[in-house]
PyMOL Python script that loads the backbone (N, CA, C, O; Angstrom):
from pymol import cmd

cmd.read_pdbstr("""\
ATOM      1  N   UNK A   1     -77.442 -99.546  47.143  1.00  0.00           N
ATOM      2  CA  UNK A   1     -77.738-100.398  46.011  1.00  0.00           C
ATOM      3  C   UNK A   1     -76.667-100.192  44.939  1.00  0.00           C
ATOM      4  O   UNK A   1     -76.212 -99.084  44.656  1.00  0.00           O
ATOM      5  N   UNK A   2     -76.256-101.471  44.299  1.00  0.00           N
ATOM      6  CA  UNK A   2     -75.512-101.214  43.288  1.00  0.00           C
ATOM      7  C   UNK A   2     -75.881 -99.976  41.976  1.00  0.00           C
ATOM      8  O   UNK A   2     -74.925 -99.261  41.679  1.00  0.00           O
ATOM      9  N   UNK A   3     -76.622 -99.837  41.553  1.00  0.00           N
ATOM     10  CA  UNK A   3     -77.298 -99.033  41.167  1.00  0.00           C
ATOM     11  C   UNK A   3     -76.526 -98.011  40.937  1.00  0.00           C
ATOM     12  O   UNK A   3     -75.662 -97.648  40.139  1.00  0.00           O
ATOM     13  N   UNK A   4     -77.145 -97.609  41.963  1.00  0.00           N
ATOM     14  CA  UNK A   4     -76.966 -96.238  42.797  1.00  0.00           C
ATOM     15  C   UNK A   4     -75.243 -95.585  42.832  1.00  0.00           C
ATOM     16  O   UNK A   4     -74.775 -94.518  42.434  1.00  0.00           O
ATOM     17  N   UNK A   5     -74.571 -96.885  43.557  1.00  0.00           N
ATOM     18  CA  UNK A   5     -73.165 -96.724  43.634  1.00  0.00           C
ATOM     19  C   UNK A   5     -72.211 -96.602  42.872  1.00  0.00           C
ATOM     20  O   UNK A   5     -71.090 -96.130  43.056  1.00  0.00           O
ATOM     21  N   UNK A   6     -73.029 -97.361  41.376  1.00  0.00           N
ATOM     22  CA  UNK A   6     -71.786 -97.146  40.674  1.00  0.00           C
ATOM     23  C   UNK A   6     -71.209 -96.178  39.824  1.00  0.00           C
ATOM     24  O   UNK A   6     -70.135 -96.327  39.242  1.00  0.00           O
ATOM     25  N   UNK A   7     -72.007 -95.086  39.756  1.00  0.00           N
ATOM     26  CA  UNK A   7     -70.966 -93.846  38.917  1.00  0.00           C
ATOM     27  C   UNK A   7     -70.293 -93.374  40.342  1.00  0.00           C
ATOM     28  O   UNK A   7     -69.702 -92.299  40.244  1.00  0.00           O
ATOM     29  N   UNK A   8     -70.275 -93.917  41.520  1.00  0.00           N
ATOM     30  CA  UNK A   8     -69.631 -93.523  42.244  1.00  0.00           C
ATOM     31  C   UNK A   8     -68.138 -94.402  42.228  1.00  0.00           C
ATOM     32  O   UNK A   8     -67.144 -93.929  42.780  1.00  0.00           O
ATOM     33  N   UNK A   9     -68.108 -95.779  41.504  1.00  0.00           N
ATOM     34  CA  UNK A   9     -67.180 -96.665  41.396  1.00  0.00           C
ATOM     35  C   UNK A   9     -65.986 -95.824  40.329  1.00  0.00           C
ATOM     36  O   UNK A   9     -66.298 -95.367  39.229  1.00  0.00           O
ATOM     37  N   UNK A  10     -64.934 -95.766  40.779  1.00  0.00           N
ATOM     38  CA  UNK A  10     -63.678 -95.279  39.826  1.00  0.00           C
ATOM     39  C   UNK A  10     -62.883 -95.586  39.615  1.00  0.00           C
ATOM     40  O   UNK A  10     -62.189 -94.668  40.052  1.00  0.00           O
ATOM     41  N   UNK A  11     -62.076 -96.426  39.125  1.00  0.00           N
ATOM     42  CA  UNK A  11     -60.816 -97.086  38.731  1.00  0.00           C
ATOM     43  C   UNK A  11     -59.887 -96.169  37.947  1.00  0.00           C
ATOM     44  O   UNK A  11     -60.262 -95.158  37.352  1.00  0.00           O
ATOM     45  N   UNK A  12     -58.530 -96.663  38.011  1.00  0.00           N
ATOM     46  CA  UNK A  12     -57.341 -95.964  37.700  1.00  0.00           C
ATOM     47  C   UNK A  12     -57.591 -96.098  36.465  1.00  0.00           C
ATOM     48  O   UNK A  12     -58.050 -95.079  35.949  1.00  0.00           O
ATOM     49  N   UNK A  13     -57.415 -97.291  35.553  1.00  0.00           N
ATOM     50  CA  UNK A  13     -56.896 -97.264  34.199  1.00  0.00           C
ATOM     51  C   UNK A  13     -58.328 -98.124  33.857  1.00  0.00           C
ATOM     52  O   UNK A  13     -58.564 -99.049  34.635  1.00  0.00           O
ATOM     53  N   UNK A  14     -59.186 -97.920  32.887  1.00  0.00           N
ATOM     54  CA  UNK A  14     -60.329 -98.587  32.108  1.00  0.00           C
ATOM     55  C   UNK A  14     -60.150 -98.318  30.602  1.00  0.00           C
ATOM     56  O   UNK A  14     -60.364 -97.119  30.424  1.00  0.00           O
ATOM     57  N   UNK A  15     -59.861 -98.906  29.497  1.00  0.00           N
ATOM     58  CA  UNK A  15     -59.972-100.169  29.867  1.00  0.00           C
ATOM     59  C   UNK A  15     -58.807-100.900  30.057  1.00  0.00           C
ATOM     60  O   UNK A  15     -57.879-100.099  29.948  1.00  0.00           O
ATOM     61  N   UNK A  16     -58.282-102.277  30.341  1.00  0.00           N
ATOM     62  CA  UNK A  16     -56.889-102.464  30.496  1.00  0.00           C
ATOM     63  C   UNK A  16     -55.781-102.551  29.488  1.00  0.00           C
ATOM     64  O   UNK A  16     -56.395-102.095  28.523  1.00  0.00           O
ATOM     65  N   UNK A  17     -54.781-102.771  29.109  1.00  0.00           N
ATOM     66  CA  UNK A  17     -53.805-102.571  28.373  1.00  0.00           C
ATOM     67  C   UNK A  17     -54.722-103.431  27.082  1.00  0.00           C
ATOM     68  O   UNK A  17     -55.416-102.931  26.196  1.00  0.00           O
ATOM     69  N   UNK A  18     -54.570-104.182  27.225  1.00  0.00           N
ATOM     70  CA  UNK A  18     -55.268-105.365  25.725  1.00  0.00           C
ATOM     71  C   UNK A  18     -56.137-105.177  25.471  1.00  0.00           C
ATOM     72  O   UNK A  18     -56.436-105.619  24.361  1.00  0.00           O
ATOM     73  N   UNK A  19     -57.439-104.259  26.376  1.00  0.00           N
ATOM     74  CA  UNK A  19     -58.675-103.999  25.756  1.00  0.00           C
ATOM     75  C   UNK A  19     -59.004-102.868  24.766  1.00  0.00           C
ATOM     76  O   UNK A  19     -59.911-102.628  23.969  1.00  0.00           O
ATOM     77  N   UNK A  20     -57.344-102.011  25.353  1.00  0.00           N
ATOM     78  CA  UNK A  20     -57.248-100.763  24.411  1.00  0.00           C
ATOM     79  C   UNK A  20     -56.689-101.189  23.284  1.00  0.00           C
ATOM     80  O   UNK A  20     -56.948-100.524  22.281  1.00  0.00           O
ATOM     81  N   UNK A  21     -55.807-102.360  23.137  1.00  0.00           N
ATOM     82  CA  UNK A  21     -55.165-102.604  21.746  1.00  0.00           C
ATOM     83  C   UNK A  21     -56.417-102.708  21.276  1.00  0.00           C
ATOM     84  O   UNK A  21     -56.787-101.738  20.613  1.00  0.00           O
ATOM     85  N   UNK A  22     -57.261-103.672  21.428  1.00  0.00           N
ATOM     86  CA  UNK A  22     -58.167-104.136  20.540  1.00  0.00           C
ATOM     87  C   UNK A  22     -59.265-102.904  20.245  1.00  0.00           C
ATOM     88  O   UNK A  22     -60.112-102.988  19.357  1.00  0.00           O
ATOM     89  N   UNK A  23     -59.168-102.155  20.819  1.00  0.00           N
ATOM     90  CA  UNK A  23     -60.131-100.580  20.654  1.00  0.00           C
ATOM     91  C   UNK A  23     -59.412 -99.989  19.801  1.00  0.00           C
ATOM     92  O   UNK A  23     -59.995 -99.472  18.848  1.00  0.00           O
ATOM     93  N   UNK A  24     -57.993 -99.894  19.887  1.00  0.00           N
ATOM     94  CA  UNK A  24     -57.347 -98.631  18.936  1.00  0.00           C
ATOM     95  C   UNK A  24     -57.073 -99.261  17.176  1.00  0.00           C
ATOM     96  O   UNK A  24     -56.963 -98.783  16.047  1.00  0.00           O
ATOM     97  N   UNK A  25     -57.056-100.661  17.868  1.00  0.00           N
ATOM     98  CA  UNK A  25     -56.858-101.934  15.911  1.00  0.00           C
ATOM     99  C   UNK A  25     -58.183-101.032  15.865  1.00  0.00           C
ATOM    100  O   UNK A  25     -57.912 -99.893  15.486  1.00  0.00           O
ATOM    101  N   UNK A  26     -59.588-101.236  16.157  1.00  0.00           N
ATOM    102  CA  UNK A  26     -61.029-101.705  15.512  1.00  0.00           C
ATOM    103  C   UNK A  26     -61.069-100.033  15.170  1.00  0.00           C
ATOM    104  O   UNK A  26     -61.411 -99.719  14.030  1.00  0.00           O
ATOM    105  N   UNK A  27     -60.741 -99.011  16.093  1.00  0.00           N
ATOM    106  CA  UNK A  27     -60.534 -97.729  15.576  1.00  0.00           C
ATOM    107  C   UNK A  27     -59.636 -97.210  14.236  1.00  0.00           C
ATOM    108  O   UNK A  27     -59.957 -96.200  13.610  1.00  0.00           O
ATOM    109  N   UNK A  28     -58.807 -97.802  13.988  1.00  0.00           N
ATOM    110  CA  UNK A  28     -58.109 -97.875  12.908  1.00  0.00           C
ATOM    111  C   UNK A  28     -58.732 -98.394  11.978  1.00  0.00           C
ATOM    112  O   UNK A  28     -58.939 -97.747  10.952  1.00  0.00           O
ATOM    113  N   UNK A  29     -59.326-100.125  12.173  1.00  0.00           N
ATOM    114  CA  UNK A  29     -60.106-100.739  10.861  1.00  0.00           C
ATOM    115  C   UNK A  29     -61.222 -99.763  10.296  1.00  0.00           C
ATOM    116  O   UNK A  29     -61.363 -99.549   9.093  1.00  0.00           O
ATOM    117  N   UNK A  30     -62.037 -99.166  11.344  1.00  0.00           N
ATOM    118  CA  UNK A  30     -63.133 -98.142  10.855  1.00  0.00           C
ATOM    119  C   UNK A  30     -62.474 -97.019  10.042  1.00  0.00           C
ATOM    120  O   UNK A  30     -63.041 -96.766   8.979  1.00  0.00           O
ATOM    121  N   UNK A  31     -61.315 -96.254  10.362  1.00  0.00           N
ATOM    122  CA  UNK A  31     -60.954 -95.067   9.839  1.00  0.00           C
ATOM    123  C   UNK A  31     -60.291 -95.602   8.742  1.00  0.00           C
ATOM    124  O   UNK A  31     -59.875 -94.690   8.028  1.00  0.00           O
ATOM    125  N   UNK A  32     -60.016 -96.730   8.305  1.00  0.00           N
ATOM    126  CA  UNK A  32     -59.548 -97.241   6.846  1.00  0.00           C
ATOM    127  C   UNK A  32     -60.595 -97.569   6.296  1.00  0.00           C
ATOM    128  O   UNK A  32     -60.601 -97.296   5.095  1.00  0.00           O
ATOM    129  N   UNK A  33     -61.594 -98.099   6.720  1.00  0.00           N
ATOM    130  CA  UNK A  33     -62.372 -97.866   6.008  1.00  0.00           C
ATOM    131  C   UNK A  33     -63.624 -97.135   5.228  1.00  0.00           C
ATOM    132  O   UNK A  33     -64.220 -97.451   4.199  1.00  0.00           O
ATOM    133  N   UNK A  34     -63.802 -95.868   6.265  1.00  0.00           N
ATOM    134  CA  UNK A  34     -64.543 -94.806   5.405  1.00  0.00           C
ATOM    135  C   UNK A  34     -63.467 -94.370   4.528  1.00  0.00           C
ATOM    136  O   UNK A  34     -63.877 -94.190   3.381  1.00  0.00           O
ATOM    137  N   UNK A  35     -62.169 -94.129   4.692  1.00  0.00           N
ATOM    138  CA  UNK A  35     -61.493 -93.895   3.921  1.00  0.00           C
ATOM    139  C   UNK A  35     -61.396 -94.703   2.198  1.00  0.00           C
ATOM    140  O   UNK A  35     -61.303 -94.329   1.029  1.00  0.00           O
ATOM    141  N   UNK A  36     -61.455 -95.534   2.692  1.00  0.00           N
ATOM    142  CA  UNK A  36     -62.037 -96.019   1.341  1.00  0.00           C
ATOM    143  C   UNK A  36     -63.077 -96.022   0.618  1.00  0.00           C
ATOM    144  O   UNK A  36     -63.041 -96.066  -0.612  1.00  0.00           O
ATOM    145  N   UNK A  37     -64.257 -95.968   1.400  1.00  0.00           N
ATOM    146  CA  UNK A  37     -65.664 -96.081   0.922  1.00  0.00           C
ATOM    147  C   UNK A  37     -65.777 -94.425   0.335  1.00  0.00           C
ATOM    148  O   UNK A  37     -66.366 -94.094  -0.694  1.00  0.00           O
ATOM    149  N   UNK A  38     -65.093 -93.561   1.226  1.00  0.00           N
ATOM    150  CA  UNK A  38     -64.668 -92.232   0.299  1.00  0.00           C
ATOM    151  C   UNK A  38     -64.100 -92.065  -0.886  1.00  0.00           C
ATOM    152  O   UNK A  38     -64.452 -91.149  -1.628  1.00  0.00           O
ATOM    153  N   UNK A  39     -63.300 -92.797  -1.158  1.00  0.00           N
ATOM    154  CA  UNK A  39     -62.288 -93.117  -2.389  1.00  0.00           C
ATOM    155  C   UNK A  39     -63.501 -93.100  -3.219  1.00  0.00           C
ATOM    156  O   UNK A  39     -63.948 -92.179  -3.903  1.00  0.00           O
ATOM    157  N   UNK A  40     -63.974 -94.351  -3.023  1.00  0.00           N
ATOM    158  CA  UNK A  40     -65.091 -94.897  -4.244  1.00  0.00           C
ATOM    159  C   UNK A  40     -66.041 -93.966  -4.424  1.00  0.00           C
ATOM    160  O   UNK A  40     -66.212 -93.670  -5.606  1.00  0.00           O
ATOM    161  N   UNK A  41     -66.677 -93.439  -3.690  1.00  0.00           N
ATOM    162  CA  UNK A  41     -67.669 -91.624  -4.106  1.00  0.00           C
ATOM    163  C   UNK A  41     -67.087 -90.847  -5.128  1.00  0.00           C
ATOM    164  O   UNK A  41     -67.678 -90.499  -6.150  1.00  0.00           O
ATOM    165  N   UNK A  42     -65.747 -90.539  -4.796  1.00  0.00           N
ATOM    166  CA  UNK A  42     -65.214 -89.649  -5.659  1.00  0.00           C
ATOM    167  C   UNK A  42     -65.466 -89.843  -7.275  1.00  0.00           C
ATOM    168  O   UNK A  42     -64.987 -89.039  -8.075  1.00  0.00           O
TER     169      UNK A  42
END
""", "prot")
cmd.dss("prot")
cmd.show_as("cartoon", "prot")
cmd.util.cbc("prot")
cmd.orient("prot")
C-alpha cells in the first residue's frame, strides 16, 4: 500500500532547484521580519 511505502520512497534532491529559491526568499522574508517587529519592542 502506498501508505505504507512511502517513507520507504527516497529521492536525490527534494525540494527542486526553484522550490528552494522560493523557501530560502520566504525564509529570509520571515527573518526580516521578526527582526523588525524586534526593533519596535525595544
Amino acid at each position: 500500500m502506498l501508505r505504507t511505502d512511502l517513507p520507504e520512497i527516497i529521492t536525490e534532491t527534494l525540494p527542486g532547484p526553484k522550490a528552494q529559491a522560493i523557501i530560502d526568499r520566504r525564509e529570509a522574508n520571515v527573518f526580516i521580519l521578526l527582526l523588525l517587529k524586534k526593533g519596535k519592542e525595544l
